[in-house]
C-alpha positions as CSV (number, residue, x, y, z in Angstrom):
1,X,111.6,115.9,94.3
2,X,112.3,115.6,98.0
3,X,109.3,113.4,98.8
4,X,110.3,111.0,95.7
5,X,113.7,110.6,96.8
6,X,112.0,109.7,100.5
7,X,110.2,106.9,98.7
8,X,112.5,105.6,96.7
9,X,115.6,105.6,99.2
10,X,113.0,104.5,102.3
11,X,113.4,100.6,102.9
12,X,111.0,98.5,104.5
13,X,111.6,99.0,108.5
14,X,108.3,97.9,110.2
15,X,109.4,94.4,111.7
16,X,112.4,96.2,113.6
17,X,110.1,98.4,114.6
18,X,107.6,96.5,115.9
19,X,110.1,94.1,117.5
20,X,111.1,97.6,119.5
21,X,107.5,99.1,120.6
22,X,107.1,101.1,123.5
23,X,103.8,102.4,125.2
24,X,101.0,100.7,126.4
25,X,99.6,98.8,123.3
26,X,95.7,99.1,122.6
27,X,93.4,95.4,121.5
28,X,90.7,96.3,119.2
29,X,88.5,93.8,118.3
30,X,86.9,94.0,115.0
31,X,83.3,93.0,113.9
32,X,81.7,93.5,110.3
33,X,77.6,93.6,111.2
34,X,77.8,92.3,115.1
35,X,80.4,89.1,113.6
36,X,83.4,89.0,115.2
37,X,86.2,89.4,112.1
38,X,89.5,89.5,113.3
39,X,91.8,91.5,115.6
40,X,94.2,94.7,115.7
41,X,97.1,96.0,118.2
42,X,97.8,99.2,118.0
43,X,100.8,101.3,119.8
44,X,101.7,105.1,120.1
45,X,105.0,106.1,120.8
46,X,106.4,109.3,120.8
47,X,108.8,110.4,117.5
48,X,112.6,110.2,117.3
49,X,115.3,112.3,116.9
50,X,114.4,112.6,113.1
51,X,110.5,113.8,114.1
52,X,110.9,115.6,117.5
53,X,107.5,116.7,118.9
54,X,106.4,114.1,116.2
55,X,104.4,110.6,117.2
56,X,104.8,106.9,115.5
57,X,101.6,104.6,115.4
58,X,102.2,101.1,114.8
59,X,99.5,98.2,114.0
60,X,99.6,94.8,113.8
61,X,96.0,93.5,112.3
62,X,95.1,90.2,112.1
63,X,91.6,89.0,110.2
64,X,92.4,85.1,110.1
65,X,89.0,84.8,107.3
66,X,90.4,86.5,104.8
67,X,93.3,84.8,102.8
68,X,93.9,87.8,100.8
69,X,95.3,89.8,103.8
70,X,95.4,87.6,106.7
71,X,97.7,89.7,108.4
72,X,98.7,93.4,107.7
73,X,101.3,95.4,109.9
74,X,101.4,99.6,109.6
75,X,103.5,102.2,110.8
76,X,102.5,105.8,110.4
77,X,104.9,108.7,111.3
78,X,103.0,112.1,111.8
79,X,104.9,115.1,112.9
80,X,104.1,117.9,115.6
81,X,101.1,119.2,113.8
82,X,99.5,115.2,113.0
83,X,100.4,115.6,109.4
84,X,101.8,112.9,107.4
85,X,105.6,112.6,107.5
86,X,105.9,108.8,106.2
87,X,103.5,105.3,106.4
88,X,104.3,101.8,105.5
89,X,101.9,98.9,104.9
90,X,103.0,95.3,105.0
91,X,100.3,92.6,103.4
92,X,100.9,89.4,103.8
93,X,98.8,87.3,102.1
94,X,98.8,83.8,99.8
95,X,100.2,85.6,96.7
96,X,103.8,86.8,98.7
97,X,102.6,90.0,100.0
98,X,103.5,93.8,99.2
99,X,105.1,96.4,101.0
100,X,103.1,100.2,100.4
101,X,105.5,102.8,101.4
102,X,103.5,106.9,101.2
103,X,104.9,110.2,101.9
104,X,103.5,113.5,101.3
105,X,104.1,117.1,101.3
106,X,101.7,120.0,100.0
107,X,99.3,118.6,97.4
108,X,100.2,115.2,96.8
109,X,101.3,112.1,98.3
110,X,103.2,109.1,96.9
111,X,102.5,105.9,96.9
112,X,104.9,103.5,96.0
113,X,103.8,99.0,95.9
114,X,106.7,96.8,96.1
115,X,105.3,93.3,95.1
116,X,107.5,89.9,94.4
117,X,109.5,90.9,91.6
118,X,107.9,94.5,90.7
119,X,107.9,97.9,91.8
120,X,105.5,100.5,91.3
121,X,105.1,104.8,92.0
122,X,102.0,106.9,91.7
123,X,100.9,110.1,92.9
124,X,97.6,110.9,94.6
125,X,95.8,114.5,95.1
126,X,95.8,115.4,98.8
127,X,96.5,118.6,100.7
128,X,96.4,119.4,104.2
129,X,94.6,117.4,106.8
130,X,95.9,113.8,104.8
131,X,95.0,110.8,106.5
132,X,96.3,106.9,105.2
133,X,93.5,104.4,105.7
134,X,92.3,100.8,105.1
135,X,89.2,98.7,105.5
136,X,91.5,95.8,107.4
137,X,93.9,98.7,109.6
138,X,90.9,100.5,111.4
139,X,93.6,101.6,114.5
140,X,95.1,104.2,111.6
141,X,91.4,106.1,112.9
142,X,93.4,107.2,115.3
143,X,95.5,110.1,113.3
144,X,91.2,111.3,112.2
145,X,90.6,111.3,115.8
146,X,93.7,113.6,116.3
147,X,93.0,116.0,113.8
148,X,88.9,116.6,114.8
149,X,87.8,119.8,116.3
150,X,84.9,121.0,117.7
151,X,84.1,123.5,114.5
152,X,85.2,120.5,112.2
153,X,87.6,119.8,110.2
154,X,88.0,119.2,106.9
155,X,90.0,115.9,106.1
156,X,91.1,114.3,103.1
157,X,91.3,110.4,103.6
158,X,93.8,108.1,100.8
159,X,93.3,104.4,100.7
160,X,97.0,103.6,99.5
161,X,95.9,100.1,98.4
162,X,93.1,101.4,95.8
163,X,94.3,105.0,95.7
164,X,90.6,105.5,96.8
165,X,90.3,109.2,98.2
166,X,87.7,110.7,100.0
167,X,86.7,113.9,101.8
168,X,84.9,114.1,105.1
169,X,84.6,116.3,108.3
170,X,85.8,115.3,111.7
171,X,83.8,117.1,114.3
172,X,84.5,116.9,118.0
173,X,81.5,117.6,119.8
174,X,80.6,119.8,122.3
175,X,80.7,120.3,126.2
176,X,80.1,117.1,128.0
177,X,80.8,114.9,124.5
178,X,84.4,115.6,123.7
179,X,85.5,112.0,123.5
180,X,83.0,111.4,120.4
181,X,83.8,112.5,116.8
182,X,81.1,112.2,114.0
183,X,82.5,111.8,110.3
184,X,80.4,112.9,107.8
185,X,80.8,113.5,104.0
186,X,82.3,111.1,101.4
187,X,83.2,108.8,104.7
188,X,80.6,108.5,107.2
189,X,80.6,107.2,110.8
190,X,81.7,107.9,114.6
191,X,85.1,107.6,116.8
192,X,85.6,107.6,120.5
193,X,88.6,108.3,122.7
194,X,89.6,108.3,126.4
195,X,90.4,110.7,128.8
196,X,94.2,110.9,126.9
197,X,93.1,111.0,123.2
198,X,93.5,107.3,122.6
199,X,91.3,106.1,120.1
200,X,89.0,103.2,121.8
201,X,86.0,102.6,119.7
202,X,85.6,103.5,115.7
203,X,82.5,102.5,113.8
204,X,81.8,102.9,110.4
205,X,78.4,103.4,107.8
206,X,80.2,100.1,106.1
207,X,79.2,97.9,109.2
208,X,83.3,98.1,110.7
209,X,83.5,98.4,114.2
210,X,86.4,98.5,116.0
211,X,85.9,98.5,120.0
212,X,89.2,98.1,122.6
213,X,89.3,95.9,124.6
């Protein structure tokens, strides 16, 4: 009941959010098959009061060819451990948009789409290890590349536009190749980070790259 009440007394927040970002933001540009496809900024801040030793992650994507979600803007709270507190997904597209607000706790997450004029609640299997993702919001990598180890770990990824879910492994990899993660399983492909964790380069089987810039 806790994590309904979350959803249903959370109210969209992301502009004012974005408005008030702090860190050094990342540019990823985004290619599908060497073709450049849009663009994403991505910012890590530290959490507040409400999420001490927490982090926020905010994303502003743009992908100018694609009228069906031209521009997309996420925030995803984590707490200490980089599990999923609350995420928000703004589409703005020609149809008037939706807001997708999730939160999750134990072995389910909810999902709830506000469109023009409707809303709408489902619940999703998950567990531990739950990461939000979307084929036009690749900087949300960045919460895989936080969980990865170096014995793997076992991750369970929730598309909250589909309700697509897979499973995968993150694995860090070993002495000398720390900064690259391999994701194998139901989602395939490789991450990079710098020397502080940030998440600079994320490539997919699908033919999404996302490199910094």
């Amino acid at each position: 009941m806790r994590v309904l009440a979350l959803l249903m007394l959370a109210a969209p927040v992301l502009p004012a959010w974005l408005a008030a970002q702090q860190g050094e933001p990342v540019t990823y540009s985004i290619s599908r098959n060497g073709a450049e496809i849009g663009e994403e900024v991505s910012t890590l801040r530290p959490g507040e009061a409400r999420n001490p030793g927490g982090t926020t992650l905010l994303i502003r994507a743009r992908y100018p060819g694609s009228p069906r979600d031209s521009a997309l803007e996420a925030m995803l709270q984590r707490d200490s451990d980089s599990q999923l507190v609350l995420f928000q997904l703004d589409v703005h597209d020609e149809s008037g948009g939706s807001t997708i607000l999730a939160a999750g706790s134990g072995a389910r997450v909810l999902l709830r789409t506000d469109t023009p004029g409707s809303k709408a609640v489902r619940e999703v299997p998950a567990g531990g290890n739950v990461v939000l993702l979307d084929d036009h919001v690749l900087g949300l990598y960045q919460a895989v590349a936080d969980l990865a180890s170096p014995t793997g770990t076992s991750v369970v990824g929730i598309y909250p536009r589909t309700g697509r879910r897979v499973q995968f492994q993150a694995r860090r990899g070993d002495a000398g190749q720390e900064r690259r993660i391999t994701l194998s399983g139901q989602l395939t492909g490789s991450l990079q980070v710098n020397a502080t964790g940030r998440l600079t380069r994320a490539e997919l089987a699908s033919g999404l790259v996302a490199t910094a810039r």
